[in-house]
C-alpha positions as CSV (number, residue, x, y, z in Angstrom):
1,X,117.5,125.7,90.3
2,X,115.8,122.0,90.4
3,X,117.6,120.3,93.3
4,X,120.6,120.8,95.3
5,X,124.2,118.8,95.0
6,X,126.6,117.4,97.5
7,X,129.6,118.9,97.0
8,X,130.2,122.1,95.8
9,X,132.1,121.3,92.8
10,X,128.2,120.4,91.6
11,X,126.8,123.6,91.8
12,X,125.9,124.7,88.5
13,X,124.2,128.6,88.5
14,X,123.6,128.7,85.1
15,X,120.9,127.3,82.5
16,X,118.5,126.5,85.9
17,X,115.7,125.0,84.5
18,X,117.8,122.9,82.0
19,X,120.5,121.2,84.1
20,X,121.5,118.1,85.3
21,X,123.4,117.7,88.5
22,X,126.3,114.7,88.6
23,X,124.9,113.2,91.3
24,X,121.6,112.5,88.5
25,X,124.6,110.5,86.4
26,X,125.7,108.6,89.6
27,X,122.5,107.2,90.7
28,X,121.4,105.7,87.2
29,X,124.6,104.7,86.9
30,X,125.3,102.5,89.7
31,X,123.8,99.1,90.1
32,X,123.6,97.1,93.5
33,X,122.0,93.9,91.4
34,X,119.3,91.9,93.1
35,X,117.6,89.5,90.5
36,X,116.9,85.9,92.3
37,X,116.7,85.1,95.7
38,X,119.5,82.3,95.1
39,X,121.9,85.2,93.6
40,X,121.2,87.8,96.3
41,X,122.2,85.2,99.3
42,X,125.8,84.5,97.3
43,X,126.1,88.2,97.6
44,X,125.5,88.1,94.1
45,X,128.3,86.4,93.2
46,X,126.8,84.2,90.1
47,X,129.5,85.2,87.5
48,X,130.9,81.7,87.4
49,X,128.0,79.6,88.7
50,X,125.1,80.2,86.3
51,X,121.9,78.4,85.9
52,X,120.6,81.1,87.2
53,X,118.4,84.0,85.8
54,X,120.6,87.0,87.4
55,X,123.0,85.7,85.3
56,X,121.5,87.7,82.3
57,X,122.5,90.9,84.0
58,X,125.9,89.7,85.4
59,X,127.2,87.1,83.2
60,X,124.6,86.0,79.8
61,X,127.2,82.8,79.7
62,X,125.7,81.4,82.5
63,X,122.5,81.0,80.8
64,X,124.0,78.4,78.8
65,X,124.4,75.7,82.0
66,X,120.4,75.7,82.3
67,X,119.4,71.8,81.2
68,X,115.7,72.6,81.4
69,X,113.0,75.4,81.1
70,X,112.6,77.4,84.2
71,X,110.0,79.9,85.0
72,X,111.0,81.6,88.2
73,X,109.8,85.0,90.5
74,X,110.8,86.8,93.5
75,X,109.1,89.2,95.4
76,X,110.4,91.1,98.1
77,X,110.1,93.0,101.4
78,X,112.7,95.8,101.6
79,X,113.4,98.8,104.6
80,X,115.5,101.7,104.7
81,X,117.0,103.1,108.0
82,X,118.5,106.3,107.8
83,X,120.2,108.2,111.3
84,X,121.1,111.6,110.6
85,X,123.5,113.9,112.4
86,X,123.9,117.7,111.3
87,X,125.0,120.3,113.5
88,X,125.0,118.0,116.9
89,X,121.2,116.9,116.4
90,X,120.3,113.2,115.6
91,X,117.1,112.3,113.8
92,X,116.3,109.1,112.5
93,X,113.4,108.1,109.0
94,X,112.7,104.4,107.7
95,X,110.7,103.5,104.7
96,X,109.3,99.3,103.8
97,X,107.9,98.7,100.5
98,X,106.8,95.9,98.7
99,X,108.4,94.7,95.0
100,X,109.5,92.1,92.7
101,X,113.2,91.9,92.2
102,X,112.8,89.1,89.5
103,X,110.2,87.4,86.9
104,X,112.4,85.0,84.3
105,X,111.4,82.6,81.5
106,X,114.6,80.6,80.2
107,X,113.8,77.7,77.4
108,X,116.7,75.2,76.5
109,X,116.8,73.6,73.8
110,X,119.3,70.6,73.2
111,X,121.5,70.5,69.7
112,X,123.5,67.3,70.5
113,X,123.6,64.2,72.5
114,X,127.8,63.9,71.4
115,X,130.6,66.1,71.3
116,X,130.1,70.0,69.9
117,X,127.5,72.3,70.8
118,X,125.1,70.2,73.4
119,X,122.4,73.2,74.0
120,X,121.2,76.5,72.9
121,X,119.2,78.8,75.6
122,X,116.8,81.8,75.3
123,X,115.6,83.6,78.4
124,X,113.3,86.8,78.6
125,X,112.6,88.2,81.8
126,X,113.0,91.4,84.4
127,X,115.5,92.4,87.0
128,X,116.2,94.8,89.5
129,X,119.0,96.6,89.2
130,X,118.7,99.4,91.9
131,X,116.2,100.7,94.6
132,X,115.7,104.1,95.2
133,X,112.8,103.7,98.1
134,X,114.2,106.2,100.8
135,X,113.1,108.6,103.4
136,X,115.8,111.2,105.0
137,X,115.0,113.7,108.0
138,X,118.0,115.8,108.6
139,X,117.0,118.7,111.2
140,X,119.9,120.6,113.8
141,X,120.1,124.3,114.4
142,X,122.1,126.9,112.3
143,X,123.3,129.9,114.6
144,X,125.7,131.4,111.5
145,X,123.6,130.9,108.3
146,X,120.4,130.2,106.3
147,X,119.7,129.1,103.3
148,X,118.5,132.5,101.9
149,X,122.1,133.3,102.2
150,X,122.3,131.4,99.2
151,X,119.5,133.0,97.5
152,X,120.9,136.7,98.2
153,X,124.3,135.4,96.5
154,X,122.6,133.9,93.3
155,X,120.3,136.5,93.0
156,X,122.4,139.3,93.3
157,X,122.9,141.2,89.8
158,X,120.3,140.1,88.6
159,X,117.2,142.9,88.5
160,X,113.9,141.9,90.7
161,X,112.0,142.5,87.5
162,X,113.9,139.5,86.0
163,X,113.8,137.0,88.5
164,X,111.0,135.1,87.1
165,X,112.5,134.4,84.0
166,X,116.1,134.0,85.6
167,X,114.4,131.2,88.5
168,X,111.0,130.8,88.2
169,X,111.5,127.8,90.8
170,X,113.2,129.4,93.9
171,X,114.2,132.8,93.0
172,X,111.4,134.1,92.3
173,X,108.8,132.4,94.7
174,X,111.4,133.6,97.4
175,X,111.1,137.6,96.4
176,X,107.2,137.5,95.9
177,X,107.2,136.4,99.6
178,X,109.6,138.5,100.4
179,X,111.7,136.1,101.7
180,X,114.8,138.3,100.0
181,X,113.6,141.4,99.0
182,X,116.3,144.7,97.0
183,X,118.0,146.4,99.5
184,X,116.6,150.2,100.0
185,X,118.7,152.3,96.6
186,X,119.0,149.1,94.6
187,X,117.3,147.2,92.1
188,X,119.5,144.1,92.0
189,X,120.6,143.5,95.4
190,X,118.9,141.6,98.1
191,X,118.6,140.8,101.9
192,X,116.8,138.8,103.4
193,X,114.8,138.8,107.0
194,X,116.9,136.2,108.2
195,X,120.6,137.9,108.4
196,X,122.9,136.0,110.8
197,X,121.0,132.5,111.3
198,X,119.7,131.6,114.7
199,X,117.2,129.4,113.1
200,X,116.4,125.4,113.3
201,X,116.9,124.0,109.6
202,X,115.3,120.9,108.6
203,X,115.3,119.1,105.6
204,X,113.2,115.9,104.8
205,X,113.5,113.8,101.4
206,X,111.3,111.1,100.0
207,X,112.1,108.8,97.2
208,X,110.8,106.2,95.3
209,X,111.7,104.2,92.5
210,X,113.9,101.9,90.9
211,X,116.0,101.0,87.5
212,X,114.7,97.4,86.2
213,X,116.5,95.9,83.5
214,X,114.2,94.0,81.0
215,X,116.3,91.4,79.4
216,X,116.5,89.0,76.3
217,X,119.2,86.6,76.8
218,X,121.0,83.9,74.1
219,X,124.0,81.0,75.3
220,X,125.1,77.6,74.1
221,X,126.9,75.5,75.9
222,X,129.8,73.6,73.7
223,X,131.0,70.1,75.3
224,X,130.0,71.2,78.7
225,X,133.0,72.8,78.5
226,X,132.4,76.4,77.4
227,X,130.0,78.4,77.7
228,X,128.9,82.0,75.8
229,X,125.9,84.4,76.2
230,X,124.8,87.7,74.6
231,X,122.1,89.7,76.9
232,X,120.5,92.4,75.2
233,X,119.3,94.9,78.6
234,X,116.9,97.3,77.9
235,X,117.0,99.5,81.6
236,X,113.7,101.2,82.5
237,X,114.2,104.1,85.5
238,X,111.7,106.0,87.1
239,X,112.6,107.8,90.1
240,X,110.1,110.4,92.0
241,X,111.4,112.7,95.2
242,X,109.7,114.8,97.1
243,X,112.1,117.3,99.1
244,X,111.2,119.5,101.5
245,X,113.9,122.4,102.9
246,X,112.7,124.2,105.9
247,X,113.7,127.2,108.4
248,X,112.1,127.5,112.0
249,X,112.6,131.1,114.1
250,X,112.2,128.2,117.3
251,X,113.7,130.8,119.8
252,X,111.9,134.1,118.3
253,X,114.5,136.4,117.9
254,X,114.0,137.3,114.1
255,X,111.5,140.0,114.1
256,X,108.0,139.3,111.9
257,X,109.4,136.0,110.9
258,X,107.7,132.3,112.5
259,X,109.4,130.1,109.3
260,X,109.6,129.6,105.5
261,X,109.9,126.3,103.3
262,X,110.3,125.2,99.7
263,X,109.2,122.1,98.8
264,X,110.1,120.3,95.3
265,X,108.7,117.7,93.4
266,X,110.6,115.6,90.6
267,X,109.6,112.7,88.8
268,X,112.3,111.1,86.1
269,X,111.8,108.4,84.2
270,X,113.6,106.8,80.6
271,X,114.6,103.9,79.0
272,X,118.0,103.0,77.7
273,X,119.7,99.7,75.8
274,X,122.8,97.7,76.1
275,X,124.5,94.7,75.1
276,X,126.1,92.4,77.7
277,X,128.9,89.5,76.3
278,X,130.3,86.9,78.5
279,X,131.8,83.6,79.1
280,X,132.4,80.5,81.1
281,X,135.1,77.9,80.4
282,X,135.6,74.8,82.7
283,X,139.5,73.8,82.5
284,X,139.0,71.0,85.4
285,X,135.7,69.6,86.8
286,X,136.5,71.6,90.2
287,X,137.2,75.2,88.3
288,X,135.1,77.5,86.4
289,X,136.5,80.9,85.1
290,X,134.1,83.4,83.9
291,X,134.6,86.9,82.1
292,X,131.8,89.4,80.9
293,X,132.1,93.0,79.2
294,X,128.9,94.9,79.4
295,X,128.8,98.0,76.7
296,X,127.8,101.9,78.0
297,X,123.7,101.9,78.4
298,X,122.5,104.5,76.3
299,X,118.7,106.4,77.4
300,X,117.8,107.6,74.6
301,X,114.0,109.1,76.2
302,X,115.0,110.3,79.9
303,X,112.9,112.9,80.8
304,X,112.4,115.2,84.2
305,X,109.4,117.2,85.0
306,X,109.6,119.6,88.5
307,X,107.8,122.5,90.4
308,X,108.1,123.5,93.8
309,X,105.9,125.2,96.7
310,X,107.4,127.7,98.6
311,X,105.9,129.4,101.5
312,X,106.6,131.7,104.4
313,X,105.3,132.6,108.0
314,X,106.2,136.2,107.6
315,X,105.0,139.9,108.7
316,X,106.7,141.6,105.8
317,X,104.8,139.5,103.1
318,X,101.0,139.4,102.2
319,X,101.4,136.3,100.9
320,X,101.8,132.9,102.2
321,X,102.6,130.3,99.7
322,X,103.8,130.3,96.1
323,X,103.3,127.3,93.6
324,X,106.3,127.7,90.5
325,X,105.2,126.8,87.0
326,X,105.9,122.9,85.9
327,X,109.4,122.5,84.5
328,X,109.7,120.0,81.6
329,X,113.1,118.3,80.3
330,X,114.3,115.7,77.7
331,X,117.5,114.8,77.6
332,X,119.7,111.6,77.0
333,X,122.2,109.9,79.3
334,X,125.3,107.4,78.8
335,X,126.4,105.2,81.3
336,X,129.8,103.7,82.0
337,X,131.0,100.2,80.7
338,X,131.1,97.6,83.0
339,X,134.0,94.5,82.8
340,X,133.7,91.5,85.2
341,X,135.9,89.0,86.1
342,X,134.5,85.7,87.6
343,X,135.9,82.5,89.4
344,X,134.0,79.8,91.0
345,X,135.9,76.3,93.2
346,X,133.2,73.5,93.2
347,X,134.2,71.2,96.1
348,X,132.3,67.9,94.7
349,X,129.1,68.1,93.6
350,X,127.5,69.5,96.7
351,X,129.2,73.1,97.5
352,X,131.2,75.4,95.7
353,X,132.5,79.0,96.5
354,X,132.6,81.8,94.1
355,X,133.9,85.1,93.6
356,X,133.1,88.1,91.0
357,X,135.0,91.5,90.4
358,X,133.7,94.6,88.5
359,X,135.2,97.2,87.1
360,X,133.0,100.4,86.7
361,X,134.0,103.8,86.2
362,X,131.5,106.7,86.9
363,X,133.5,109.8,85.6
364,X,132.7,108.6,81.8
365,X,128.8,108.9,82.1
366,X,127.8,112.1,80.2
367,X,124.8,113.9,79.6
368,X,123.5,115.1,75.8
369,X,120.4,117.1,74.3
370,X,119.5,118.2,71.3
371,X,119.0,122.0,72.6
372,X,121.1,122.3,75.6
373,X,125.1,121.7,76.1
374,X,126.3,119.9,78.9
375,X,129.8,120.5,79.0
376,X,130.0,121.9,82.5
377,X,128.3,119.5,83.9
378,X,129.6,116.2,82.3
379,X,133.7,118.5,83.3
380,X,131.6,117.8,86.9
381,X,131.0,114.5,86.0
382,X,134.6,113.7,85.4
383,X,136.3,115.4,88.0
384,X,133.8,114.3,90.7
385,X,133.9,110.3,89.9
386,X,135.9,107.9,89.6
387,X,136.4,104.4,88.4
388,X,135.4,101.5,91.7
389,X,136.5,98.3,92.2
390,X,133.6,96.0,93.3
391,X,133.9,92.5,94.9
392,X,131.8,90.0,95.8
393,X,131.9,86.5,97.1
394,X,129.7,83.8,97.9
395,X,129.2,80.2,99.3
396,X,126.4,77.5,98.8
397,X,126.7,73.7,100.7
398,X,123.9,71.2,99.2
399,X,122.5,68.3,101.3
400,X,119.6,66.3,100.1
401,X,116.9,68.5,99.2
402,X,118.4,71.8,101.0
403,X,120.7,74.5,100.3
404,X,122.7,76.8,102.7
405,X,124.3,80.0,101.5
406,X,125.9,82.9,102.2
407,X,127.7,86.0,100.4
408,X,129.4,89.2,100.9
409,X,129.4,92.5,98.5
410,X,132.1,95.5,98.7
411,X,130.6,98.8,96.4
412,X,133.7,100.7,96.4
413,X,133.4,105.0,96.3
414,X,132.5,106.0,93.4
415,X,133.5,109.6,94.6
416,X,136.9,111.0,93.7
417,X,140.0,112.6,96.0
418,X,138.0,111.5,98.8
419,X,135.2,114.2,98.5
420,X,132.9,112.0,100.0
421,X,132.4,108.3,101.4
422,X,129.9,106.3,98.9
423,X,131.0,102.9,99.5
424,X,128.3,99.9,100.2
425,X,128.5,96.6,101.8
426,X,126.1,94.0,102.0
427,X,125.9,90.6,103.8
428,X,123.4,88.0,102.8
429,X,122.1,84.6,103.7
430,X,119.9,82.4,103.0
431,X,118.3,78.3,102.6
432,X,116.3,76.7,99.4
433,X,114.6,73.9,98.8
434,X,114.9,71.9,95.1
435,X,113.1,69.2,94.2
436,X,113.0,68.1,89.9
437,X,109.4,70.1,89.7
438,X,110.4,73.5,91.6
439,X,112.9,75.4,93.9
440,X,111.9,77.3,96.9
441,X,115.0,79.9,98.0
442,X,114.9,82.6,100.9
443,X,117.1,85.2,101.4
444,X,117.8,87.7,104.1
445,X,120.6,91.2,102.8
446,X,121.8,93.3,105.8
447,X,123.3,96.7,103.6
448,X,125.4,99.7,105.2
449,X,126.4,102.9,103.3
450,X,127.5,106.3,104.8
451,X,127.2,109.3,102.8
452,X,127.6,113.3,104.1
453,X,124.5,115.3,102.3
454,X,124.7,119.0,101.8
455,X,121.2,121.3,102.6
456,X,122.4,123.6,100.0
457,X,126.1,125.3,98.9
458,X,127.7,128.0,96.5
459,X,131.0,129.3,96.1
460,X,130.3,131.6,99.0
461,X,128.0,129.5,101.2
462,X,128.3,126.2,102.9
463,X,126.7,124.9,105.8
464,X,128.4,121.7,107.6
465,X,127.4,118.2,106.1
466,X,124.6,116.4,107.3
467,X,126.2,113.2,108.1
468,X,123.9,110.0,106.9
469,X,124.0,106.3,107.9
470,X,122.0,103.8,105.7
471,X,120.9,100.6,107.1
472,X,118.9,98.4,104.4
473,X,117.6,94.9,105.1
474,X,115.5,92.8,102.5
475,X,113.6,89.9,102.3
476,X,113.3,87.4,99.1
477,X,111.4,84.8,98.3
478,X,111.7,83.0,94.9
479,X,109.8,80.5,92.8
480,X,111.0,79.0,90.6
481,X,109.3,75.9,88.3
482,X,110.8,73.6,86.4
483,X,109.8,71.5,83.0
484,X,111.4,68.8,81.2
């Protein structure tokens, strides 16, 4: 079985090697857009306002109220803070990397100096559309269970001579260590040394990653008035995790056993494409309205490759570790549609406010290949997820050569019947600096999510949820250099 699920409507026993878990649909799925540093402190809230680069991933329409040819960047600083309770214990991880969030080329071109169409814009450029750069510690002590438990209940029927073609990946490492093992008189039932718990569990996840969107972007502006766009996204992931489960005899009471872990290694990466429409009209000098539809992203070339390492500290085994074979998977993956809705107030020419709402619904992603069906899971899929509601608001005041902002996000939960929390929020802030050669813009983010995380569950066996609290802060810093 490659990974383990939240909620126990994800558990899929069958087809191991082969399947994909919702919460793999979820996480490609969902964007948290960061783009320029301007964007990011208006809580990304740039449906409406435009003239800048994020635009192409929110809104292409607000390409069209660029003037000039920009070139513009934006690296950033970004830390993960998660606290961890499970089973009374509290334990804490962090993680800081180093990335760029943004790199943007937009020429305009003007078309007419009277009434009609006054500009035409084409932009090529990157952003980022989601970070996966975590690191979880979840650790408390289990007096009832253990997570062999789950590997006596999959195992069972199935013969010890056919384990390594049923599970090559923790079935099977976990009877050549005799970490279950058949019980005297049978050939297809197991126990394991570890019976009634009494052991510390721990489990500690690394990830790294990100989706970026590489972007070619078209708009016109007609009589300053209204203004249409056509993005054409072409989403690279790449995600790599390194989890490692753990069980600790810490008050040796288990006879011949010290400790045991499995440790597994996944790296996913694919393309997809999608089409993004949208529009700005100005019906008074003080009011711009904006509207985008964004089309499902298909991948057309995802692709997994796992193993895992499984070892024991255990009298009843002569061995001590076990290294699984490399698992290999292609497969392809459809993403929901997005709509947005978009309104901006400009209060004279020096500040405006502005507000954006998207509509995204996870239950439609689905799974596909050309040699595996993916009905159960996608029937997961659906009755997991559900459409959010996503709001975000921003505010920027000018004054000479400075800017002042600040913005507000709402994710909603994209988890259904309340199976789990999900929901995001981020507050931003930050200052630029324009002059007619270049812009200078900092931001600060401040994000919050909790999220319960399940060590493992069947049918039959679940331990209580390790309960997680995400803090994320980032730092941005964009360039941006004009022409003309």
């Amino acid at each position: 079985m490659k990974r383990y699920s939240i909620i126990m409507l994800l558990i899929l026993v069958a087809a191991v090697a082969k399947s994909q878990y919702a919460d793999d649909a979820l996480r490609v799925s969902q964007y948290y857009y960061q783009g320029t540093a301007r964007s990011m402190a208006i809580g990304g809230a740039i449906g409406a306002i435009g003239a800048d680069f994020s635009s192409a991933s929110i809104n292409p329409a607000g390409i069209g109220l660029y003037r000039r040819t920009e070139y513009s960047i934006t690296p950033e600083v970004a830390s993960t803070n998660v606290s961890s309770v499970y089973n009374g214990s509290i334990s804490e991880s962090s993680k800081t990397i180093f990335n760029l969030s943004n790199l943007g080329y937009v020429v305009s071109k003007p078309l007419s100096t009277g009434k009609g169409w006054k500009f035409f814009q084409f932009g090529f450029g990157m952003n980022r559309l989601n970070n996966y750069n975590t690191s979880i510690n979840m650790q408390g002590e289990n007096r009832v269970g253990s997570k062999l438990d789950v590997y006596k209940e999959l195992a069972s029927g199935i013969a010890y001579d056919e384990l390594e073609y049923e599970d090559p990946y923790e079935l099977y490492p976990a009877w050549y260590l005799y970490l279950i093992d058949t019980i005297p008189g049978t050939y297809d039932q197991y126990n394991s040394p570890v019976e009634n718990g009494g052991v510390l569990q721990r489990q500690n996840i690394i990830s790294r990653g990100s989706t970026n969107e590489w972007l070619f972007t078209f708009s016109g502006n007609y009589n300053d008035k209204v203004y249409i766009g056509a993005t054409i996204g072409m989403p690279y992931t790449r995600y790599f995790r390194e989890s490692t489960y753990s069980e600790f005899d810490i008050a040796d009471t288990i006879p011949n056993f010290d400790s045991w872990s499995v440790t597994e290694s996944l790296t996913t990466s694919g393309w997809g494409i999608n089409l993004k429409l949208g529009v700005i009209v100005k019906p008074t000098e003080w009011l711009r309205l904006g509207g985008a539809f964004h089309t499902p992203t298909y991948y057309w070339s995802m692709s997994d490759s796992w193993f895992t390492t499984t070892t024991a500290d255990y009298g009843g085994s002569d061995y001590d570790y076990y290294t699984s074979i490399v698992g290999n998977f292609d497969y392809r993956l459809s993403t929901p549609l997005r709509a947005i809705g978009s309104a901006a107030i400009l209060i004279g020419r020096n500040a405006f406010v502005s507000f954006d709402y998207e509509f995204a619904d996870y239950s439609k992603a689905k799974f596909s290949a050309r040699s595996y069906g993916f009905g159960d899971v996608n029937s997961d899929i659906k009755n997991v997820y559900q459409a959010t509601h996503n709001f975000r608001a921003g505010a920027e005041y000018r004054y000479s050569y400075f800017s002042f902002r600040g913005g507000y996000a709402l994710y909603g939960s994209p988890y259904a019947n309340n199976l789990n929390d999900g929901k995001r929020q981020m507050i931003s802030g930050g200052v630029g600096y324009r002059t007619r050669e270049f812009a200078l813009d900092f931001t600060y983010v401040h994000s919050s999510k909790n999220e319960d995380y399940y060590m493992y569950t069947t049918e039959y066996t679940t331990p209580n949820p390790a309960q997680n609290d995400f803090k994320g802060q980032s730092f941005t810093l964009s360039l941006k250099y004009f022409l003309n």
